[in-house]
N, C-alpha and C positions, 0 to 999 in steps of 0.2 A: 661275185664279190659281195662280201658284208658288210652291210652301211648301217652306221648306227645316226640317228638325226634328233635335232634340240634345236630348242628356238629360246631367247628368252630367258636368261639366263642371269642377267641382270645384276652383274659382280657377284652373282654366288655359283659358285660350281659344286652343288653337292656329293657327296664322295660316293653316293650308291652309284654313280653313272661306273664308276671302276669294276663294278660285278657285271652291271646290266650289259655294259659293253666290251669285255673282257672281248668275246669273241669277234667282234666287227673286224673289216680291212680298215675302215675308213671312219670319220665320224664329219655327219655333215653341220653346221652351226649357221643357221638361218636368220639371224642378226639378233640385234639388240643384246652383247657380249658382256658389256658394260665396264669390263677395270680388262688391259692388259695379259693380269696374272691369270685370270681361266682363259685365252685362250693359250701363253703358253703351257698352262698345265694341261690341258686338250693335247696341244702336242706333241708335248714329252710321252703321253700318254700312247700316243696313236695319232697316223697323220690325219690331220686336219683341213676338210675346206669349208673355209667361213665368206661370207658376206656381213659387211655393216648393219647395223641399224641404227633408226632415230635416235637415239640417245648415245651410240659410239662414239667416240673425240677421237681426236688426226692419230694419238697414237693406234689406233684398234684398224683407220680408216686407211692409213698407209701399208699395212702388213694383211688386209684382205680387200673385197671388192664388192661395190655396191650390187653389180648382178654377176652371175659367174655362168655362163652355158660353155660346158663339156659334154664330152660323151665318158659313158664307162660299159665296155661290152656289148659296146653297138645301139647303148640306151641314149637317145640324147638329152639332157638335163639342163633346164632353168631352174635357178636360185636366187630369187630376192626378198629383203625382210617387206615392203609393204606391196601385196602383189594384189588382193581382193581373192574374191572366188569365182568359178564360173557362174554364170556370163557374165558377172560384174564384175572385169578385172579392172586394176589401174588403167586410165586412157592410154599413158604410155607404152603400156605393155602390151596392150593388143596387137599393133603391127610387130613388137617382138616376138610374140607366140606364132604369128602369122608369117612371119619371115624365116622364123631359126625353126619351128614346128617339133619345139620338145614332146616325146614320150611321156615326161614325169614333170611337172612344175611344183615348188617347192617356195612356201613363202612364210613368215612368222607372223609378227607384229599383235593380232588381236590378242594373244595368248588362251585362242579355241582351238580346241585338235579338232579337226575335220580333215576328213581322207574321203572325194567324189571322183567319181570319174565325169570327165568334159566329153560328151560325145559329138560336140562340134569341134573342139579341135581335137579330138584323140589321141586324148592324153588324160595321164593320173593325178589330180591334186592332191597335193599334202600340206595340210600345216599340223607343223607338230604341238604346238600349243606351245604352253611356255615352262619351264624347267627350274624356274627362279624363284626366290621367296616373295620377289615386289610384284603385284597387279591384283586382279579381278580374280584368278585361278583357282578355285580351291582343290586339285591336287594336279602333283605335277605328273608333267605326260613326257616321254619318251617313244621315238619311234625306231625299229628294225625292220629290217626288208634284205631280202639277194635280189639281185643283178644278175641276171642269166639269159644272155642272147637277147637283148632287148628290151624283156617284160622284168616285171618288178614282183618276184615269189616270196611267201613266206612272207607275209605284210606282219606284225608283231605292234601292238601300242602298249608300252608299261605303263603303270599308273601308281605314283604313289603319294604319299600321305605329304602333307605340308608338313 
């Protein structure tokens, strides 16, 4: 499976995401969505799974979910927008990681791409950085990756101009 991923987004959905992601199955949205209408244009686009973030209002926060753990192809996957990084995660989230034992954890919020791996709970970090015009960012980041039997291939970060 091809998973396209963004964080950060912040009422603006810029239109290159329609090239960059043209080929994904899925697009993941790591919170802070900001108005509604990107995430439906997300998925009219292509299906979408989103989690909230801090700045979301009830409409953004009834139509996705503060943390989301699935699997896809036997990967199992956490998603939340304020998660921290190895070893410093949220206090909250430790006994999640250590309970549910994702493969891949996935969080937005600082609006840094950082992709490490955790070799204490082994697993992959991502934060995709942030995709939107508002914050600290000076260019925007986008992530690709497949899904294949577990591990996470073909890891891709686009970067473009503000």
């Amino acid at each position: 499976m091809k998973i396209g991923l963004l964080s950060d987004t912040h009422s603006f959905l810029d239109e290159r995401i329609y090239k960059h992601f043209k080929q994904v199955d899925e697009i993941w949205h790591a919170g802070d969505i900001g108005s509604i209408s990107v995430l439906d244009d997300l998925e009219k686009f292509k299906p979408t799974r989103a989690v909230y973030g801090n700045i979301d209002g009830q409409e953004i926060r009834i139509r996705t979910k503060k943390e989301w753990f699935f699997s896809v192809e036997g990967c199992q996957i956490l998603i939340t927008h304020i998660g921290g990084y190895p070893p410093k995660y949220k206090p909250d989230l430790i006994s999640k990681i250590k309970n549910y034992k994702p493969n891949l954890f996935i969080c937005g919020h600082s609006h840094i791409l950082k992709i490490m791996h955790d070799n204490t709970n082994k697993l992959l970090h991502i934060n995709p950085g942030a995709f939107g015009n508002y914050g600290i960012h000076q260019v925007k980041t986008l992530v690709r990756f497949d899904i294949h039997k577990t591990r996470v291939q073909n890891l891709e970060v686009i970067e473009l101009s503000r």
